[in-house]
TILUM-961415 format. One record per residue (C-alpha): residue number from 1; residue in one letter; x, y, z. Coordinates in steps of 0.1 Angstrom, whole numbers, plus 5000, padded with zeros to 4 digits. Each point is the difference from the previous one (the first is absolute). Layout:
# residues N
  num  residu     x     y     z
  NUM       A     X     Y     Z
...
This chain:
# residues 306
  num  residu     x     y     z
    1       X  1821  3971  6468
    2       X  5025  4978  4988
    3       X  5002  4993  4961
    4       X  4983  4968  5004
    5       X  4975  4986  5028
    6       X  5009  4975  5027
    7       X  4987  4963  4993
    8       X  4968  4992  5023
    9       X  4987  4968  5011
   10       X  4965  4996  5012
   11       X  4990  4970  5023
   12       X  4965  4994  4990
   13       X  4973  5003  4975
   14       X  4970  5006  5022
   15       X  4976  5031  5002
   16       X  5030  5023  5011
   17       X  5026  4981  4980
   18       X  4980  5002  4971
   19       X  4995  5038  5001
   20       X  5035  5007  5011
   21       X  5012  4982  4972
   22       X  4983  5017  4974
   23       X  5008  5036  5017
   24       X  5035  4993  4996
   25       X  4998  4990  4967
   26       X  4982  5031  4990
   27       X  5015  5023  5020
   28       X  5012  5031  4978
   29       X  5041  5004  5022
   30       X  5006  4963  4995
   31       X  5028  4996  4975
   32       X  5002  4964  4985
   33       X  5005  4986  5037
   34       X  4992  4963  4998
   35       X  4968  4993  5021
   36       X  4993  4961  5012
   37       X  4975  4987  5019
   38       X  5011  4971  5022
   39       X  4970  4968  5000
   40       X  4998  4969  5011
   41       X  5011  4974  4978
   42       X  4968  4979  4998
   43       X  4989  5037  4988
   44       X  5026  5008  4971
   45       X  4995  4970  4989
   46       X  4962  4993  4996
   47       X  4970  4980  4986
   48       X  4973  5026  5014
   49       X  4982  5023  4972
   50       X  4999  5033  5026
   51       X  5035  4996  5009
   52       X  5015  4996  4963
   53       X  4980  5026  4996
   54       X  5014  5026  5027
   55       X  5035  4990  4990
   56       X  4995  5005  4964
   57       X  4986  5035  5017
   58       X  5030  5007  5015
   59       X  5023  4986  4972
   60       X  4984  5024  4981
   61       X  5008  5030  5019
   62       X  5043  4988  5002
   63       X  4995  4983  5029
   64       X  5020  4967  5005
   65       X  4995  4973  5026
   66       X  5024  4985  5029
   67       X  4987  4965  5013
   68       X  5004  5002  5037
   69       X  4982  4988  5028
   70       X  4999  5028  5032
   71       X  4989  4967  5023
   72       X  5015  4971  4982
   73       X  5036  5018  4992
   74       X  5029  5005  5036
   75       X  5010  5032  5005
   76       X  5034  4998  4982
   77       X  4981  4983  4968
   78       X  4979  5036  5003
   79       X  5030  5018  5001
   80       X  5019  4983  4972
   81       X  4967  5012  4980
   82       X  4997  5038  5015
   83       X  5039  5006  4995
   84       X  4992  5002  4960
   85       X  4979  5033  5005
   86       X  5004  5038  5013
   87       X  4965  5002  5017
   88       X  4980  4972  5011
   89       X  4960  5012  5007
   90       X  4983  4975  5023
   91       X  4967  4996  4990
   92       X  4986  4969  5016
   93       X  4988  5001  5039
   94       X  4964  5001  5001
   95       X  4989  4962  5003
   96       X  5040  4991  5011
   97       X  5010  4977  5033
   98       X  5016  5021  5029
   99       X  5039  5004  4996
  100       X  4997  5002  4961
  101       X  5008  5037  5001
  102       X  5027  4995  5023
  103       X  5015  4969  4978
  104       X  4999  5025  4967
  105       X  5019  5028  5019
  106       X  5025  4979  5010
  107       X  5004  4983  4965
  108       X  5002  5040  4988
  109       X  5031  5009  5024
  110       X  5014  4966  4994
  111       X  5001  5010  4962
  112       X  5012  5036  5011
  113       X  4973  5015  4979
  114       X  5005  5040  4989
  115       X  4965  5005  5008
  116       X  4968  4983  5013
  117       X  4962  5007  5004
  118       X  4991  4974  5029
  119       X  4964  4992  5001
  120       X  4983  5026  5025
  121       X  4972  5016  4978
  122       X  4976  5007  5031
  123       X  5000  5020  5031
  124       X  5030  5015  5017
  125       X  5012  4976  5024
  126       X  5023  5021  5014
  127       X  4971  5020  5011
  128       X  4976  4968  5011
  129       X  5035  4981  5022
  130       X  5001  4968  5006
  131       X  4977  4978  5021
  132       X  4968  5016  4981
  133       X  4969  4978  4996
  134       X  5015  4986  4965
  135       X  5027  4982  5010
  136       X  5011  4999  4963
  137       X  5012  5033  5003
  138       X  5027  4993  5027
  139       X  5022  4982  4967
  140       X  4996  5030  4980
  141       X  5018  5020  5030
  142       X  5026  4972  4997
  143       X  5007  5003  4969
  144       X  5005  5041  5005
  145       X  5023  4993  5031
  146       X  5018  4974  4975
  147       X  5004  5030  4970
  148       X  5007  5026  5026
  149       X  5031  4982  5011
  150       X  5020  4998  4970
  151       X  5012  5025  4975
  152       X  5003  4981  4967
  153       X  4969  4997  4994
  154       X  4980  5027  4985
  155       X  4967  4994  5013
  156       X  4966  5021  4996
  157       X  4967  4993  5017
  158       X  4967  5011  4980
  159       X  4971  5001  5025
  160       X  4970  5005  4984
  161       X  4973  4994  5023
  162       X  4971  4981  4994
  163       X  4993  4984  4965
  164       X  4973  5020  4987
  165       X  4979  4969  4991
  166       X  5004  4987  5034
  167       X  4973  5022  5012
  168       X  4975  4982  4981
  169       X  5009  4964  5012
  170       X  4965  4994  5023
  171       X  5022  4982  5025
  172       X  5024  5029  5007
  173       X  4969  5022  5006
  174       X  4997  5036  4995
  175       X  4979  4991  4966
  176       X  4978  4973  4988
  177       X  4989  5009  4970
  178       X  4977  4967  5001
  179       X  4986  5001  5029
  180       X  4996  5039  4998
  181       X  5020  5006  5033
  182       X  5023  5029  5010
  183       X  5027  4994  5030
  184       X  5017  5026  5020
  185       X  5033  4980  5010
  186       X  5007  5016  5039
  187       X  4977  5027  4991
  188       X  4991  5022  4966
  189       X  5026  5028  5006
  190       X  5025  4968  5002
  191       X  5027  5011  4967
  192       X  5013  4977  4977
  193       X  5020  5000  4965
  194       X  4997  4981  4974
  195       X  5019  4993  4967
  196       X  4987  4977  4972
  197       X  5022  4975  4987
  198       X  5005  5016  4966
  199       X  5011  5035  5016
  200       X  5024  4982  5025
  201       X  5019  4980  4969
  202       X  4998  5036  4990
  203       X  5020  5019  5025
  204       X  5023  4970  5002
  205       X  5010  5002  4966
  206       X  5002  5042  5004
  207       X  5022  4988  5029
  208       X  5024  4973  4985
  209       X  5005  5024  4966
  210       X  5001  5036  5019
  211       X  5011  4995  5033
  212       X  5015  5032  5003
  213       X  5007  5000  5039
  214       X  4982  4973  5013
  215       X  5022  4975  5014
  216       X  5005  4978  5034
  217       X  4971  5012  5009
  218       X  4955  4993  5004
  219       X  4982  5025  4978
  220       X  4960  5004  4999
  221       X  4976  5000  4970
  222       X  4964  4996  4995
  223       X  4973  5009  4979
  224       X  4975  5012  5024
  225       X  5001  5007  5039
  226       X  4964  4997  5015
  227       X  4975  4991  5033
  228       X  4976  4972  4994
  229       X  4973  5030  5005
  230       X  5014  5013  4967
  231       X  5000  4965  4987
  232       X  4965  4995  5008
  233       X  4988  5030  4982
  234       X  5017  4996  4969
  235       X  4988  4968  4999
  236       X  4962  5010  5006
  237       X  5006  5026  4972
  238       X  5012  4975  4973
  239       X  4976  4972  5007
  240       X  4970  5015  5014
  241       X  4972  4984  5018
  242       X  4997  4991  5037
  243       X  5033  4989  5024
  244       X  5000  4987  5034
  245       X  5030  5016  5020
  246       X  5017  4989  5031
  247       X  5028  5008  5017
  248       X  5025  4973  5015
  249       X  5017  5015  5030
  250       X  5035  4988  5010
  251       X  4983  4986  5032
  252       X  4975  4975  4974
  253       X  5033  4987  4981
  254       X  5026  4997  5026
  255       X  4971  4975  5017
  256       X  4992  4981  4969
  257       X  5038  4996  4995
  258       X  5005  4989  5035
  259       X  4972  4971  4990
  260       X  5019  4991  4967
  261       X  5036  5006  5005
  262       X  5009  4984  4969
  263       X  4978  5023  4980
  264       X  5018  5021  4971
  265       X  4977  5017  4989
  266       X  4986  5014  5039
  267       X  5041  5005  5005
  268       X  4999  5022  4970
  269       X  4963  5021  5011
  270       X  5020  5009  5035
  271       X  5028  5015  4981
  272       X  4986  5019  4982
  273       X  4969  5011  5021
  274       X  5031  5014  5024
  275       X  5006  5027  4974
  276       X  5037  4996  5009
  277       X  5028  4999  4970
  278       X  4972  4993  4975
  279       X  4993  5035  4987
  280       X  5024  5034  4990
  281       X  4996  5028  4979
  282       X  4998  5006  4964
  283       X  5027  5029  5002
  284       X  5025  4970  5017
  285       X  4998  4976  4969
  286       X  5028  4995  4972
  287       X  4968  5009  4973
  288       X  4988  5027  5023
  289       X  5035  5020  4998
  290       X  5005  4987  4961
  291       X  4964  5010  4991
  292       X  4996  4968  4989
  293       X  4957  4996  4993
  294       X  4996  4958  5016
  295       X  4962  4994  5001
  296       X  4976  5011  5033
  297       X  4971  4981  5012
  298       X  4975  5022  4981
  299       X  5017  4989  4967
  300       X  5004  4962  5013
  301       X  4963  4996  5005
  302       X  4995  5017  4966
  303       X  5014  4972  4985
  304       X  4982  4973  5020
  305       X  4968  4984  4987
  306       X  4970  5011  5014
């Protein structure tokens, strides 16, 4: 480690913004490296209670603020901005219009930035290729091919597989905790990991303050690796009571996707019901060779309301 830590800017104050933040700034290898999170103007600046709040939050923890705007700002008007900082952590991508990701990695080399975490917490997309039923994905292997090409640019891909929480969204399917319905996505042997949002800020901040080797390079983590057969029955244990269960085969959601093209959320269902790219093991992950403890399923539906 060098005597003091690298400066780090973090696009975003969601969810994962939020929690990466506030890994970083308690991380116990960081050594006085500035930490700044970059917001939207309208946001730094503000009149709403909740987000006076959340900044006063973050202020609190030695975080300062950069007014930018990822859609608003050119590329070069990004770059001027990412050229102040060692490490730039992208942390907004979840609700963004295509070619955002693209537009921030090119701001990034613009900049020549020593090191960058591009948004690409999910699957491995590598793995999954391009042309998959989430057309999404094709700009996240863009951006790859775009870091890939170039050497300046320290770059390092976190894939963390599913958010946790994202099993519960009734939508999605594999639970509906409301409507007391269990899914097998492609079948209940089907794998998938998952990672909540407060164990990925985690691993990143593990990442940006002990990298040790990892560099140029996609790296796994994740706090659990189950089927949605083991989902089911840790769900029947914590909450009890009767569940209907059904199982949508690939066949079921490659023809409701043919009827709704446009459908994110059926794009989403096919990927992962494939069980391609969207599940590794435990022993492969940055926390499983650092025996670092990030919370399982069991322990994430401990702490949900019954």
């Amino acid at each position: 480690m060098a005597s003091s830590s690298p400066s780090t800017l973090v696009l975003g104050a969601g969810e994962l913004g939020l929690a990466t933040l506030k890994a970083l700034a308690a991380h116990p290898k960081r050594q006085g490296g500035s930490i700044t999170v970059l917001l939207r103007p309208s946001s730094t600046k503000t009149d709403d209670a909740d987000k006076q709040k959340q900044n006063a939050y973050l202020a609190s923890l030695g975080v300062a603020f950069e007014a930018g705007d990822i859609q608003d700002n050119s590329i070069s008007e990004l770059a001027a901005i990412f050229k102040r900082y060692h490490t730039i952590v992208s942390c907004t991508g979840m609700y963004q219009p295509r070619g955002t990701q693209l537009k921030i990695s090119q701001a990034v080399l613009e900049a020549g930035v020593p090191r960058y975490f591009p948004w690409q917490y999910g699957i491995d997309y590598d793995t999954i290729g391009a042309g998959s039923s989430q057309d999404l994905f094709d700009e996240q292997l863009e951006v790859r091919a775009l870091l890939r090409a170039q050497t300046a640019v320290n770059w390092i891909i976190v894939s963390t597989g599913l958010f946790m929480s994202f099993l519960f969204v009734p939508a999605f399917g594999p639970v509906d905790l409301q409507g007391r319905v269990l899914r097998g996505l492609g079948g209940w042997d089907t794998p998938v990991s998952i990672t909540s949002p407060a164990d990925i800020g985690k691993m990143v901040a593990e990442i940006v303050y002990d990298p040790r080797d990892i560099g140029r390079q996609v790296v796994f983590v994740a706090g659990d690796t189950v089927t949605y057969g083991r989902v089911a029955e840790l769900v029947e244990q914590r909450f009890g009571g009767e569940w209907r269960k059904e199982v949508w085969r690939p066949e079921f959601l490659q023809r409701r996707l043919a009827e709704e093209p446009d459908n994110t959320m059926f794009k989403y269902q096919n990927v992962f019901a494939a069980g391609k790219g969207v599940a590794w093991d435990m022993a492969k992950t940055v926390n499983g060779q650092r025996g670092i403890e990030l919370e399982n399923l069991q322990a994430f539906l401990r702490n949900m309301e019954a």
